[in-house]
C-alpha positions as CSV (number, residue, x, y, z in Angstrom):
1,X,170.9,-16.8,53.3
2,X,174.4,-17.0,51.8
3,X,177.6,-15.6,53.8
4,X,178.6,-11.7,51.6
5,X,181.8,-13.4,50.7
6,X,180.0,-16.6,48.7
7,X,178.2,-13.9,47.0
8,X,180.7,-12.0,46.0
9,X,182.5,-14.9,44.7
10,X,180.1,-16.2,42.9
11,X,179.8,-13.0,41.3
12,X,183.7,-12.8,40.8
13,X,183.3,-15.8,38.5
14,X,180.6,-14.8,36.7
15,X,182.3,-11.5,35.9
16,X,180.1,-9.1,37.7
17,X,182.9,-7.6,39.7
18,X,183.0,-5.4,36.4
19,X,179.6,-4.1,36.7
20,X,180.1,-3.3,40.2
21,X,183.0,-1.3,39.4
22,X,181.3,0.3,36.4
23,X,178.3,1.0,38.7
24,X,180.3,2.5,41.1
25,X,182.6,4.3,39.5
26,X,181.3,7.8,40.1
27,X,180.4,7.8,43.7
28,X,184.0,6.6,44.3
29,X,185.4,8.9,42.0
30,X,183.9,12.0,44.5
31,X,185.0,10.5,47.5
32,X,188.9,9.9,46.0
33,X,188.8,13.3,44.4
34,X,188.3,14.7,48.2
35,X,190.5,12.5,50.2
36,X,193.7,12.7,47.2
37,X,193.3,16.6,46.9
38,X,193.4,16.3,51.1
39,X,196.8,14.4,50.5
40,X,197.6,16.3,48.1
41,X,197.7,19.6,50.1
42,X,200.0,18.2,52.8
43,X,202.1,16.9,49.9
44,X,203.7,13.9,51.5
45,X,203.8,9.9,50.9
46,X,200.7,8.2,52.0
47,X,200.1,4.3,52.8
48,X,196.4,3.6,51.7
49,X,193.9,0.6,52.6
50,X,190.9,-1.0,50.9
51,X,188.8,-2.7,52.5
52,X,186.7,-5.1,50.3
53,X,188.5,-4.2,47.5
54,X,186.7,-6.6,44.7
55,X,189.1,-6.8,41.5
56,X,191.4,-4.4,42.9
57,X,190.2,-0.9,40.8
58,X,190.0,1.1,43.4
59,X,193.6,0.2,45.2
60,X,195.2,-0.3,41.1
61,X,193.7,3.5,40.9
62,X,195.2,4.7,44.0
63,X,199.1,3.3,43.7
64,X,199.0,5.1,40.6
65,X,199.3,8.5,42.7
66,X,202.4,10.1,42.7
67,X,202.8,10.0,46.8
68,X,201.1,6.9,47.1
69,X,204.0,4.8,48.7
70,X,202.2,2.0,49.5
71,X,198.5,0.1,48.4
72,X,196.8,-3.0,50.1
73,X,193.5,-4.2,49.1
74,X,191.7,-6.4,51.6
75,X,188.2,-8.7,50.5
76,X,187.2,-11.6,51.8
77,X,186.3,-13.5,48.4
78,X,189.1,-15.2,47.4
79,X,188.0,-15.2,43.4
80,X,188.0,-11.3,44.0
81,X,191.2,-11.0,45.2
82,X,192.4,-13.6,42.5
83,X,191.1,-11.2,39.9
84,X,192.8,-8.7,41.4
85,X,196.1,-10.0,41.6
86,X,196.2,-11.2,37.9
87,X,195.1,-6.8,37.2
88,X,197.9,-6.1,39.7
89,X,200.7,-4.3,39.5
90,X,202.7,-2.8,42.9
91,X,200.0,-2.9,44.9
92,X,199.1,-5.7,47.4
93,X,196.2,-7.7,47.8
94,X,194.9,-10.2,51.2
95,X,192.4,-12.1,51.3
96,X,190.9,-12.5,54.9
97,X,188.0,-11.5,56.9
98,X,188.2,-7.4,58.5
99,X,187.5,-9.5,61.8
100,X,190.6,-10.8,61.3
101,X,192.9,-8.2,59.6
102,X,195.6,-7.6,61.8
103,X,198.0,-5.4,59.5
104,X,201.4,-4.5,60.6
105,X,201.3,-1.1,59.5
106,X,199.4,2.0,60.1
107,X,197.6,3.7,57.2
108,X,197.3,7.5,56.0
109,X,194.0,6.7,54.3
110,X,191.7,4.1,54.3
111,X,188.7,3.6,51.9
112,X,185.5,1.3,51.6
113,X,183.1,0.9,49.2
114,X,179.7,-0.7,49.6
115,X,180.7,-3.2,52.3
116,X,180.0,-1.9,55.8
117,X,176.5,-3.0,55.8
118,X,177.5,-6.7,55.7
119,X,179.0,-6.7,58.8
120,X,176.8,-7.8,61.2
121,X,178.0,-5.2,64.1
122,X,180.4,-2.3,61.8
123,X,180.7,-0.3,65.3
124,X,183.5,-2.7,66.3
125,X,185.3,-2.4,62.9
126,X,185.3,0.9,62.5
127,X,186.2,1.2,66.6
128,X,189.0,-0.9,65.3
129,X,190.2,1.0,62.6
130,X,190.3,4.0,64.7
131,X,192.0,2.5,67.5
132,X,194.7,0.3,65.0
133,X,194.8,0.9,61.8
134,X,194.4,4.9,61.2
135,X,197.7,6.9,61.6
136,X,197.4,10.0,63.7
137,X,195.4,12.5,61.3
138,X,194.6,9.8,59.3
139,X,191.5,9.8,57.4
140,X,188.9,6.8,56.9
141,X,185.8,7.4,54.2
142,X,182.9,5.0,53.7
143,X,180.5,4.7,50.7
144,X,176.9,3.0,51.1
145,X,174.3,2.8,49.0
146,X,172.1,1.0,51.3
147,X,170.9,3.0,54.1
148,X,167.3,4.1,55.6
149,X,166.7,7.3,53.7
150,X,167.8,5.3,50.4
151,X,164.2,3.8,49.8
152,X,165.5,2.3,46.2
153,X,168.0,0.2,48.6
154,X,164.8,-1.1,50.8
155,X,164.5,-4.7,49.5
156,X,168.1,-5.7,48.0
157,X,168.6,-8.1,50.8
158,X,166.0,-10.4,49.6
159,X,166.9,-9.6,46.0
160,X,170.4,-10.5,47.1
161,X,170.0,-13.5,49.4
162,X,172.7,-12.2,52.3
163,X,172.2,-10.4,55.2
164,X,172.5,-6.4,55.4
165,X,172.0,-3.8,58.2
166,X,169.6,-1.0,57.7
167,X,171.0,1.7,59.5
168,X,170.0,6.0,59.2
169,X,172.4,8.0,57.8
170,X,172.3,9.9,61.6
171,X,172.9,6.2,62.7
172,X,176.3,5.7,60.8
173,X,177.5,9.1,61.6
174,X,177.2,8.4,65.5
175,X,179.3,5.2,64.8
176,X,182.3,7.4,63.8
177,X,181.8,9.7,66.0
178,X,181.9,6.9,68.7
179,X,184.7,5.9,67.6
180,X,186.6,9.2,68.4
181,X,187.2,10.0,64.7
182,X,187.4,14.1,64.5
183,X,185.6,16.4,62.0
184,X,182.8,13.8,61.0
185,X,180.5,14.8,58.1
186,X,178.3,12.9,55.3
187,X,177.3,13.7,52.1
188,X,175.4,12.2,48.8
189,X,177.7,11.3,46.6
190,X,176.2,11.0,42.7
191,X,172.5,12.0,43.5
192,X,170.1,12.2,41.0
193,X,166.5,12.7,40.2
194,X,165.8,9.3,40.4
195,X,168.9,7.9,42.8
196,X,169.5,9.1,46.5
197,X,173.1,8.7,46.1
198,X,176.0,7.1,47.6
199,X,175.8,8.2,51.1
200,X,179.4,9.4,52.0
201,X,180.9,9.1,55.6
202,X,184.4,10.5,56.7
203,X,186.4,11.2,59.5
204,X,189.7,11.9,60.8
205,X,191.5,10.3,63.8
């Protein structure tokens, strides 16, 4: 099986990183809607990460907020985070590997979108982003589309050709609570008749 990163790059080239963010574009929309109204209520500048950020839509989105004061998207595909930077404007994008990612700020909010499951152990990551990278009341949310109760989701690492942890939705919510993250709840985002939805995770440290 090929490394996440080879696949996404590969898919970078080939212009798929527009279908993703087309295909994703609701689900994220539900889970920005609730963490920028959050900011918005305490009505003060935010710094805001993205991890696996793809072409950058998500972070280019977010510095657009009027007390966004800073914007860093994070992938390790380097063809994504090219794309991204020729989209760019004020925000910042890294390539590296979240193992890696030291950054040398905290961050207000921190967002990811379909790539916890391709870490091979996310416990320690989002451990680590509790511990380092979340400000004091900060807020991390997670969207996945693969997870146990999401039959439709079931055979997309063969289809795929990478490797990607099944976990239960109960599973993924004791991993932020293990973490020590504060007020932890999940919910489908952009459920339909025929789609489980984007299963939502957030928490606070």
């Amino acid at each position: 099986m090929k490394k996440a990163t080879d696949v996404f790059g590969e898919w970078a080239e080939n212009g798929k990183d527009i279908g993703m963010e087309e295909g994703h574009a609701i689900s994220v929309e539900e889970m920005l809607n609730f963490s920028l109204d959050e900011r918005a209520s305490i009505n003060k500048n935010f710094s805001f990460l993205d991890i696996g950020c793809g072409n950058g839509w998500v972070t280019r989105k977010v510095s657009t907020n009027s007390l966004c004061s800073k914007a860093i998207g994070i992938d390790g595909a380097e063809q994504m985070i090219k794309n991204a930077k020729s989209r760019g404007g004020s925000e910042e994008y890294l390539c590296t590997n979240i193992d890696e990612f030291n950054p040398e700020i905290k961050f207000d909010l921190i967002h990811s979108m379909e790539v916890m499951y391709y870490l091979s152990n996310p416990g320690d990551i989002i451990q680590k982003i509790s511990d380092l990278w979340l400000k004091d009341n900060g807020r991390l949310i997670i969207g996945i589309d693969l997870y146990y109760e999401n039959n439709d989701s079931h055979n997309w690492q063969e289809k795929v050709g990478t490797p990607m942890l099944m976990l239960k939705e109960s599973e993924w919510i004791e991993l932020l609570n293990n973490a020590g993250l504060k007020e932890v709840q999940s919910w489908r985002a952009n459920r339909g008749d025929e789609w489980a939805g984007t299963l939502v995770l957030t928490g606070k440290k």
